[in-house]
Each structure stands twice: as C-alpha cells, then as structure tokens.
TORTORTOR-324530 format. One line per field, with one value per residue: residue number from 1; chain; x, y, z of N, C-alpha, C, O in turn. Coordinates in steps of 0.1 Angstrom, whole numbers. Layout:
i = NUM:...
ch = A:...
n.xx = X:...
n.yy = Y:...
n.zz = Z:...
ca.xx = X:...
ca.yy = Y:...
ca.zz = Z:...
c.xx = X:...
c.yy = Y:...
c.zz = Z:...
o.xx = X:...
o.yy = Y:...
o.zz = Z:...
***
This chain:
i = 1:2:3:4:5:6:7:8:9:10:11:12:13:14:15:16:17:18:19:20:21:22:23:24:25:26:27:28:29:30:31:32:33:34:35:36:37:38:39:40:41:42:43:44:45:46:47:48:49:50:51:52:53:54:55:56:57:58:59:60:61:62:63:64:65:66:67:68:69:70:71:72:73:74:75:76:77:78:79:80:81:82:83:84:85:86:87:88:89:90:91:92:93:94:95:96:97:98:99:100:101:102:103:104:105:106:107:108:109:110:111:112:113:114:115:116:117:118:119:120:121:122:123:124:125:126:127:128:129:130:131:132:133:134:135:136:137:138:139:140:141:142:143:144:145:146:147:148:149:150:151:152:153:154:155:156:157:158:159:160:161:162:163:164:165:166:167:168:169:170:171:172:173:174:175:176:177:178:179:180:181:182:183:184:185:186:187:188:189:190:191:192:193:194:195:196:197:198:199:200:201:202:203:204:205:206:207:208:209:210:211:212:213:214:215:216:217:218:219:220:221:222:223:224:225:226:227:228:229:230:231:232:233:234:235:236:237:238:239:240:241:242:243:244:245:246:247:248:249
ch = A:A:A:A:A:A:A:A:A:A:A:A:A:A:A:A:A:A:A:A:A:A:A:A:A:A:A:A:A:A:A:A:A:A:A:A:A:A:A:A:A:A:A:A:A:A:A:A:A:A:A:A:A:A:A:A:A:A:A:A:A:A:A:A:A:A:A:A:A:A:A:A:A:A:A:A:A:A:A:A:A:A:A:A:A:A:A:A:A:A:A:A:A:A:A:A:A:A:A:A:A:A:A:A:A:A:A:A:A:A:A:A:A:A:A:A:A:A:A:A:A:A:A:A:A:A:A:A:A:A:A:A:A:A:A:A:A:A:A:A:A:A:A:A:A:A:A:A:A:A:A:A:A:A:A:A:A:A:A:A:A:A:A:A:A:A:A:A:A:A:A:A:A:A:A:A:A:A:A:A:A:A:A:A:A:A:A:A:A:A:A:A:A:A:A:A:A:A:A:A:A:A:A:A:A:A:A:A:A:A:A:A:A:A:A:A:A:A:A:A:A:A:A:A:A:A:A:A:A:A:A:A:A:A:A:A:A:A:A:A:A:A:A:A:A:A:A:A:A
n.xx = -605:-601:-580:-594:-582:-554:-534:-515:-514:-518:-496:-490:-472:-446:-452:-479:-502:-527:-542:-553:-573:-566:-596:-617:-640:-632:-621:-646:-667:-681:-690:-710:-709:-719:-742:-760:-761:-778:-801:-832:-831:-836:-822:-829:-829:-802:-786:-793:-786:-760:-754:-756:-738:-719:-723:-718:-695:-678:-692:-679:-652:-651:-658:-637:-617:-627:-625:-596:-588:-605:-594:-564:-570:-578:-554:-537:-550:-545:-517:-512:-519:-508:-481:-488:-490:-466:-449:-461:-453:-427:-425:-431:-412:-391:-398:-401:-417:-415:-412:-440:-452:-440:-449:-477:-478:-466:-487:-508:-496:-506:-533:-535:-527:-545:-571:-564:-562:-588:-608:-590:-600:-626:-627:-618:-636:-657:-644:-642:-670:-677:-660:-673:-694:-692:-679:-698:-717:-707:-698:-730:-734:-720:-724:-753:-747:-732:-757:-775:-757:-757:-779:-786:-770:-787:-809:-826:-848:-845:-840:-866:-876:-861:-863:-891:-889:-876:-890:-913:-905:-907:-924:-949:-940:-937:-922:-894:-858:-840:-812:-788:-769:-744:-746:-774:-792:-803:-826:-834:-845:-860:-882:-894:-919:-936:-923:-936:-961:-960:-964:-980:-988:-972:-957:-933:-905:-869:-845:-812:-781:-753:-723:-707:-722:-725:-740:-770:-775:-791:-804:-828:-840:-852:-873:-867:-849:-824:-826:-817:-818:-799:-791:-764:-765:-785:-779:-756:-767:-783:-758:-744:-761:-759:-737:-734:-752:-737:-713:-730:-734
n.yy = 252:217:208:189:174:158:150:165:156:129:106:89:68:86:107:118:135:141:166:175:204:217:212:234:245:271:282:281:293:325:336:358:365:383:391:370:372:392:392:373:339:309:279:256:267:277:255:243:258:268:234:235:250:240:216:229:236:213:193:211:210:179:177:191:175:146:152:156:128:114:124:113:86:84:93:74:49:55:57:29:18:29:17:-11:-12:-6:-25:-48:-40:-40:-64:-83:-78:-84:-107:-117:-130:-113:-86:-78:-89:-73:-47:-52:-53:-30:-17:-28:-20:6:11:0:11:37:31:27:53:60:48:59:82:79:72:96:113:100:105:133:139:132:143:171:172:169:188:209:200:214:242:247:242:261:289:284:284:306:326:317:323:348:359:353:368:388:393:389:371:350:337:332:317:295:280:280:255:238:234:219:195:183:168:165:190:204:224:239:243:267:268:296:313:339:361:358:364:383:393:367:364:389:382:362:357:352:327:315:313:299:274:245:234:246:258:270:288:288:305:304:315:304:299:282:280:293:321:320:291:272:252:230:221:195:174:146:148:163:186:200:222:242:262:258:231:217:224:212:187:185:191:166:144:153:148:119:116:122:100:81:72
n.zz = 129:115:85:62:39:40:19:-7:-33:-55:-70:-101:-117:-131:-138:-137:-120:-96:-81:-50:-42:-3:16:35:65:76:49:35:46:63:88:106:135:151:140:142:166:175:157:154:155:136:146:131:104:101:105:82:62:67:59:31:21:24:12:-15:-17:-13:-36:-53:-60:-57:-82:-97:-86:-96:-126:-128:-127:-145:-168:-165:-166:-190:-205:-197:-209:-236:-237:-229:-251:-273:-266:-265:-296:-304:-291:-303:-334:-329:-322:-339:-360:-353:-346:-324:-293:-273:-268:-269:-252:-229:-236:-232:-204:-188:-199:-182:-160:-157:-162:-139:-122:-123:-121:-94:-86:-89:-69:-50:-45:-47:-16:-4:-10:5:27:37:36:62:78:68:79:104:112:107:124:144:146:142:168:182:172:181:213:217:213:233:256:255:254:282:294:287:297:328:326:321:344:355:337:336:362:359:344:360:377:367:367:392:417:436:465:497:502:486:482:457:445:427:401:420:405:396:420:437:417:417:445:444:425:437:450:423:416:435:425:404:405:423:455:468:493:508:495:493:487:478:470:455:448:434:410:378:362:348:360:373:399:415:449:462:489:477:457:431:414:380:360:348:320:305:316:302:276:272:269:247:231:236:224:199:190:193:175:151:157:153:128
ca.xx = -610:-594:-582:-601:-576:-541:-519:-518:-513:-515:-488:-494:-461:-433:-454:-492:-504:-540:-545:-570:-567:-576:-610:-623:-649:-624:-615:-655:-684:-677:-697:-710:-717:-729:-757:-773:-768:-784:-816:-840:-820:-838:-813:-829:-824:-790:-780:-796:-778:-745:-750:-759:-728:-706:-725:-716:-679:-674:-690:-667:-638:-652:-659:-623:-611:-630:-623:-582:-593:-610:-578:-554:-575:-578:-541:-536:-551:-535:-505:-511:-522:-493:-470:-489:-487:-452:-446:-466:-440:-413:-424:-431:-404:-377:-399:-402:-430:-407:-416:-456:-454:-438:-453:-485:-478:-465:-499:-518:-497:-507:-545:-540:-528:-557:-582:-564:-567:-602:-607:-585:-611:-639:-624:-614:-647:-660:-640:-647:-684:-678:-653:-675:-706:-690:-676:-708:-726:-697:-704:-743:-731:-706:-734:-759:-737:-728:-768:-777:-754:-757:-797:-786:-766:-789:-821:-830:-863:-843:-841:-877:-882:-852:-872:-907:-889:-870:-902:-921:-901:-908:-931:-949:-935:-946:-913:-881:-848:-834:-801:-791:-758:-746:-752:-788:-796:-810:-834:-843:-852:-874:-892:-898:-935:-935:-920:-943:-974:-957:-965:-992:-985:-959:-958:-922:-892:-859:-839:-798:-763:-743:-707:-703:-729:-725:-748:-781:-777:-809:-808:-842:-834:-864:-869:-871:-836:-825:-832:-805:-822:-791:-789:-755:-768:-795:-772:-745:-772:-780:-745:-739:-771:-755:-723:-736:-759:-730:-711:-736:-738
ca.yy = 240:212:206:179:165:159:150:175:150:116:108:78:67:94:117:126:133:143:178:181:216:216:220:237:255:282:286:285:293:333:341:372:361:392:393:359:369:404:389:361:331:295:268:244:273:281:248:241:270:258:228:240:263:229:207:235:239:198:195:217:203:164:177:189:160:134:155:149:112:109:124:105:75:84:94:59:36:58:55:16:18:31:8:-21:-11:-2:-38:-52:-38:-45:-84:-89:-70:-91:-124:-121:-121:-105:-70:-77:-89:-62:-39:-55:-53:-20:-10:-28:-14:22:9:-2:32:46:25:30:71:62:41:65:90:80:69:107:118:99:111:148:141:127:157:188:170:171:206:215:202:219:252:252:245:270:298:283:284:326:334:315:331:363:362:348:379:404:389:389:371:336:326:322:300:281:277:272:243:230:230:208:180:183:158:177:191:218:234:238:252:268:279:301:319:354:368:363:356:396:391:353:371:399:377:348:354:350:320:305:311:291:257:244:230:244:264:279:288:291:306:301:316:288:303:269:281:300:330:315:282:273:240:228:211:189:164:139:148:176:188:208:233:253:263:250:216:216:228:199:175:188:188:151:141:156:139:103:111:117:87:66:71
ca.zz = 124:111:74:59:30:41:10:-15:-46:-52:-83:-110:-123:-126:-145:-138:-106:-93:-75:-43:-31:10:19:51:63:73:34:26:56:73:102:113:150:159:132:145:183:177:152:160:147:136:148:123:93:102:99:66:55:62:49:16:15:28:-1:-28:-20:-18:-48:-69:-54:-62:-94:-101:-89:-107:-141:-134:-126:-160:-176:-161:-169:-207:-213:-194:-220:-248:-236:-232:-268:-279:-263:-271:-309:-308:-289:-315:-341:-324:-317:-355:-370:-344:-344:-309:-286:-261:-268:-271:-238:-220:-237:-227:-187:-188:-203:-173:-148:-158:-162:-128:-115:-130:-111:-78:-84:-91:-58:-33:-46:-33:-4:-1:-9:14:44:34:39:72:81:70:87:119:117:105:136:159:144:149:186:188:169:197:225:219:212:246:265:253:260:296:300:281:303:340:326:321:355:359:326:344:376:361:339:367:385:358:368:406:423:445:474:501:501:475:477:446:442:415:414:430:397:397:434:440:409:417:456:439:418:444:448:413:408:438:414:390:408:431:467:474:504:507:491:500:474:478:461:452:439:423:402:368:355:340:365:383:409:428:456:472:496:470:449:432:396:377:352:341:309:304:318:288:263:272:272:235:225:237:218:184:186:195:162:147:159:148:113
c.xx = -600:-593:-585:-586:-560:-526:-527:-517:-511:-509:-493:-478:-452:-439:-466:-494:-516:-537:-558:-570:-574:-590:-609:-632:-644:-627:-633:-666:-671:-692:-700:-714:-726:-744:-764:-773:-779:-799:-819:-839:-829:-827:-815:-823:-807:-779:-779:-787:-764:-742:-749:-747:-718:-705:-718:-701:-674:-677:-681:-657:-641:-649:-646:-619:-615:-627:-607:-581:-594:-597:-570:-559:-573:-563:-534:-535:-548:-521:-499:-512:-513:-482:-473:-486:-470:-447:-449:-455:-433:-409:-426:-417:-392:-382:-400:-415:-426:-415:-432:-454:-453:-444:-474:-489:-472:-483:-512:-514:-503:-525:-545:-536:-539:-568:-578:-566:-580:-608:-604:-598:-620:-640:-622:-628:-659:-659:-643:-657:-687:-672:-662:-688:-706:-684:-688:-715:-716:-699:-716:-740:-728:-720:-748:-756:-737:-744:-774:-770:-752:-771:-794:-779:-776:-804:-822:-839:-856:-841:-855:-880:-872:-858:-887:-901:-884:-882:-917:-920:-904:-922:-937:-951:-939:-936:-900:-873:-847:-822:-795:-775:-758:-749:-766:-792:-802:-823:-840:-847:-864:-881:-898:-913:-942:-937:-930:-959:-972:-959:-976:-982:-973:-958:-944:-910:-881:-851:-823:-788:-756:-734:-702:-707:-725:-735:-758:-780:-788:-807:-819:-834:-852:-862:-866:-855:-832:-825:-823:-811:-814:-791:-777:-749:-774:-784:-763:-751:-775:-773:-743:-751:-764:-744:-723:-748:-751:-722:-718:-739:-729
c.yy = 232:211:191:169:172:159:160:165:138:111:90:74:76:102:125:122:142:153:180:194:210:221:227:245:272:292:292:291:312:336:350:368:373:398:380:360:381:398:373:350:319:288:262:250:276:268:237:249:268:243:224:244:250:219:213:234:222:193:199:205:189:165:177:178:149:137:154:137:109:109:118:91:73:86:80:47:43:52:38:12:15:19:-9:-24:-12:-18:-48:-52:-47:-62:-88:-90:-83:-107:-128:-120:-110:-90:-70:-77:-80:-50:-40:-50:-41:-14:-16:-20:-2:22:11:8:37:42:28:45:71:62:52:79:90:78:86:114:115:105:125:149:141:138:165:182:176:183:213:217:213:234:257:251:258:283:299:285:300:330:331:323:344:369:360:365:391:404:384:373:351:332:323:313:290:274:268:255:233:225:217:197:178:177:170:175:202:229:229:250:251:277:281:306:331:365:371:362:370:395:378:359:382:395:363:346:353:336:307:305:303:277:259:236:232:260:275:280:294:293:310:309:309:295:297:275:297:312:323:299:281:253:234:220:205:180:150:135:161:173:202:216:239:252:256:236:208:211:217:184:176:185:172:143:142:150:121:104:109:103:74:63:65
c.zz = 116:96:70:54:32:32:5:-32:-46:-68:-87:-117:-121:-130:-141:-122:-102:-82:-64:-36:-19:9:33:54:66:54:23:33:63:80:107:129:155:156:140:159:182:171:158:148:148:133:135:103:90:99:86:56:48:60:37:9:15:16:-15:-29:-20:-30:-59:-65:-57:-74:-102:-102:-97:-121:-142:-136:-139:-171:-177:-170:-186:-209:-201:-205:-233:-248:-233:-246:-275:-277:-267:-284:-307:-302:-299:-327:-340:-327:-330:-363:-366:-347:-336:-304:-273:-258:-268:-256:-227:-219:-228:-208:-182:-192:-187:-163:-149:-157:-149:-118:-118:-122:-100:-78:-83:-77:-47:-35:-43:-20:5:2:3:31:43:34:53:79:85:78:101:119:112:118:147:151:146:163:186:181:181:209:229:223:226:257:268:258:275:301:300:296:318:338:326:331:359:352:335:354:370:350:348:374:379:359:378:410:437:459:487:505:492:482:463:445:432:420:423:419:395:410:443:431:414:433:452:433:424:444:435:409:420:429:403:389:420:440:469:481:506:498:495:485:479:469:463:444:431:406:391:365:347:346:373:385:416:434:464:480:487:459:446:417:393:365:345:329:301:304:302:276:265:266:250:223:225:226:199:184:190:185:150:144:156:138:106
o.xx = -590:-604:-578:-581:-555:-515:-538:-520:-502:-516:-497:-474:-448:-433:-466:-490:-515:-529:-570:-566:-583:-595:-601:-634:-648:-632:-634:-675:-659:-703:-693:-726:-737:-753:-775:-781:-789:-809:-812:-843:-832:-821:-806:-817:-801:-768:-772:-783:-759:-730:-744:-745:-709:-695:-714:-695:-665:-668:-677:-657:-630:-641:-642:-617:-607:-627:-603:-574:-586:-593:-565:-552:-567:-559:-522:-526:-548:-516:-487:-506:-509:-476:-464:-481:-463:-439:-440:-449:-431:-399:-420:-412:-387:-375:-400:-423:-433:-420:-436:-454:-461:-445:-480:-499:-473:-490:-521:-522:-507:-530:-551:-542:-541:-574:-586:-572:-586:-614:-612:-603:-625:-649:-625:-632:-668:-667:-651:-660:-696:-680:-664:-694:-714:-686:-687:-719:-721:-710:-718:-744:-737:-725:-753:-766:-741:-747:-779:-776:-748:-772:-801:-783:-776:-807:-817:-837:-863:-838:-858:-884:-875:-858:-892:-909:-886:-884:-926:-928:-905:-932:-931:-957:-947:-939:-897:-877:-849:-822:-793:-770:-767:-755:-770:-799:-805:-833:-852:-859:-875:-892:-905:-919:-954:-947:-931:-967:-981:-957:-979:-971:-965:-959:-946:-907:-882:-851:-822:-791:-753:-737:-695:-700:-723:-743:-753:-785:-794:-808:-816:-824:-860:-851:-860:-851:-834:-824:-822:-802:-819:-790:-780:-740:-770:-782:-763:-745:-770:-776:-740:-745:-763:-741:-713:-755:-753:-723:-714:-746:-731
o.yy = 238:212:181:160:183:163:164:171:134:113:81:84:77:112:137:113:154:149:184:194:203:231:224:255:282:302:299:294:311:337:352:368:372:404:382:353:378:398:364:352:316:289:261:244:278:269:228:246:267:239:215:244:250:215:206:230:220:187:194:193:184:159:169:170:143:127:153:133:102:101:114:87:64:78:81:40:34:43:34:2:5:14:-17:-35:-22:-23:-56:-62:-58:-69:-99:-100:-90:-117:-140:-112:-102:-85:-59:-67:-79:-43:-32:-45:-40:-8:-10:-12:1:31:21:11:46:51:34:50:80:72:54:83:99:81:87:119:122:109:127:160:148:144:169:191:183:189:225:227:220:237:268:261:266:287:309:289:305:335:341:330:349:379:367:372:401:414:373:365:341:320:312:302:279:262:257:246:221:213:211:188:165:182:179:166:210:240:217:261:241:289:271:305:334:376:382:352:369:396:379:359:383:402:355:337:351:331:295:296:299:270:269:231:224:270:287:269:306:285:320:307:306:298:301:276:309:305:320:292:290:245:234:214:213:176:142:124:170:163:212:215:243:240:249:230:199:200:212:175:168:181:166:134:134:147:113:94:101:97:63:53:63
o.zz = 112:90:74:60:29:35:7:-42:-39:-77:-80:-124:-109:-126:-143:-115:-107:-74:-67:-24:-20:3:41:47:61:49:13:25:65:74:116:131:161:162:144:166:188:178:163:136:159:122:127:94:79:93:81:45:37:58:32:-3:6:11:-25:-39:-29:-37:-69:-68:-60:-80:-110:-111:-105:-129:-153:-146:-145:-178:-187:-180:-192:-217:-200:-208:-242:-255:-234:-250:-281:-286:-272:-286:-309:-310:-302:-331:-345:-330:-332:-369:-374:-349:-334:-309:-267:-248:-266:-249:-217:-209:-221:-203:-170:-184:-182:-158:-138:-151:-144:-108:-109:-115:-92:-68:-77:-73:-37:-25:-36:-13:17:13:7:41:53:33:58:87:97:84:107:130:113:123:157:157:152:170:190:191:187:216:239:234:232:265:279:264:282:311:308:303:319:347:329:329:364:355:339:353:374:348:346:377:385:356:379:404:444:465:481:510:491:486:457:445:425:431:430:421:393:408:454:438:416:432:457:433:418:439:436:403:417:429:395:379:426:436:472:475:504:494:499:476:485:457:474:432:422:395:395:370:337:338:378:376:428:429:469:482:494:454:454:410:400:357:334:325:291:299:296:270:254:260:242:212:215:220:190:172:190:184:141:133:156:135:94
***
C-alpha cells in the first residue's frame, strides 16, 4: 500500500519544524485472511471495522500534529513579542523608529509562518482522509475477492446459483446453452436436470466447456443474446461501482 504523507517535516524559519510521522494502513490494520475466509464474514461489518481502526490511528496522528502547530504558533508570537519590545527599546533609546519597524516585520513574518503550518495542515489532513478511504475500500475488495474465490473453489454448489441467477435474466426461451469452464463442466453435466427445474419453458440444454472460461464462470447463451453470470463478472461490476463512489466524492 501506498504511504500517505510524503515529507517528513515542514520547517518554519531556521529553527522549528513540525513532525508528521508516515501513516499507512501497513503500519496500522493486520489481517488474518485466513480467519475471514474460514468464518462467515459480514462485508458491511468488516468494513466498519476497518474504518474505525483507520479513524483511530489518523486521529492520533492529527492530534500530534495540530499540538506542534499550536506550539510553533505560541513560541511565534513570543518570539514577536520579544523583538518588538526589544525594537521598541532600541527605537527609543537611539531616537529612531528604524528598529521598531524591523522588529515589527520580523514578528509578522514568523506569525505568517505560523498560519501557513496551520493551513498546509489541513490541507494534509485532508489528503490523508481521502488516501486511507481509498485503501480502505481496496482492502474490503481484496478480503472479498480471497473469501469468493475460496467458496468457488471449496463448493461444487456455486455453479448452480451461477446458472439459476443467469437464468433470472433470460426471457424465455425453449432452449439455452451454458458454458461453464473445464473445471466445472463434469459437475455442471451431473446436475443439468437440476438446473432445468430451475426455470420454466425451457425444453433443453446444452451445457458447453469454454477454456476461455475461468473456475466459478457461468455464460447463458440464448437466441436472444448472451448473459454472463460469472462470478468474477459480478465482483468487477461491484468493484467498478466502489471506485466511481469513490471518485465522486
């Protein structure tokens, strides 16, 4: 995964300089994958979960940061203080205003370092929301992705939901091909009389090995068009769905 925050310090003059350690979900989220393929996993819990754990560790980390922020800021307008007084002095003692003045504009610039630490901060904090969002969503994939394919391997039983869903969409016909790959294509033949109970009017089927075709793929083919069921189809369509929700926020 990628690291969020790229500098490591953003400096104020020659002297003070603000600290963001990296974040990442690396550094804060571990994973047992094999615990959520093995137990019966809610998608929508899983990714409450990790956003809970993603909210807690940006938190700290704002928190630090905004508490050197505040420091910086306070030993800012001291240190304008000071110089103003001591310009003050100076401009009396001499009869000048010379020294007020500079002292003066030395004290803004250092204010106005102070405000831009303030500023690139939220700007930061900003992008670090936008970051762990999106490696958050790409994690619930990537935990979805294993548990799907792991049920596709562990289960025979998912080419008929593939079939009876592909078949939901089908206009009816009095015969279908379906081809499936060479992985299931002995199973999708032993269960054919099966999978014609699963739909009305439809008289035959013709069930196919397609090599194209992946493990847990399922094709109807009708007179009409053809309808793509695969699990892999789904799950893309899913995926594309979560990254144009992203994108649009």
């Amino acid at each position: 995964m990628s690291r969020i925050v790229k500098s490591s310090f953003v400096k104020v003059g020659d002297k003070k300089e603000i600290g963001i350690e990296k974040v990442s979900l690396e550094d804060s989220l571990e994973i047992n994958e094999k615990k959520h393929i093995q137990e019966e996993v809610s998608y929508e819990d899983i990714y409450k979960e990790k956003m809970l754990e993603i909210e807690e560790v940006m938190n700290k980390k704002i928190e630090e940061a905004e508490t050197q922020v505040q420091r910086i800021i306070s030993d800012a307008y001291e240190d304008a203080k000071q110089i103003y007084e001591n310009a003050k002095k100076d401009g009396f003692l001499l009869g000048k205003s010379e020294g007020y003045e500079a002292g003066k504009k030395e004290a803004d610039v250092l204010i106005k370092e102070a405000l831009d630490i303030k500023k690139e901060l939220l700007k930061t904090k900003e992008n670090m929301v936008k970051e762990l969002e999106k490696e958050s969503i790409e994690l619930v994939i990537n935990v979805v992705e294993k548990i799907l394919n792991t049920k596709t391997e562990d289960s025979y039983e998912t080419i008929i939901g593939l079939v009876k869903s592909g078949l939901s969409k089908c206009a009816y016909t009095e015969s279908l091909v379906i081809r499936v790959s060479p992985d299931d294509y002995e199973y999708a033949i032993n269960v054919k009389d099966k999978i014609l109970c699963l739909v009305e009017n439809v008289d035959e089927i013709n069930i196919k090995q397609d090599p194209s075709l992946k493990k847990g793929s399922c094709v109807i083919d009708t007179a009409s068009g053809s309808i793509d069921s695969s699990i892999e189809t789904q799950f893309n369509q899913i995926k594309s769905l979560f990254y144009e929700i992203l994108e649009s926020e």
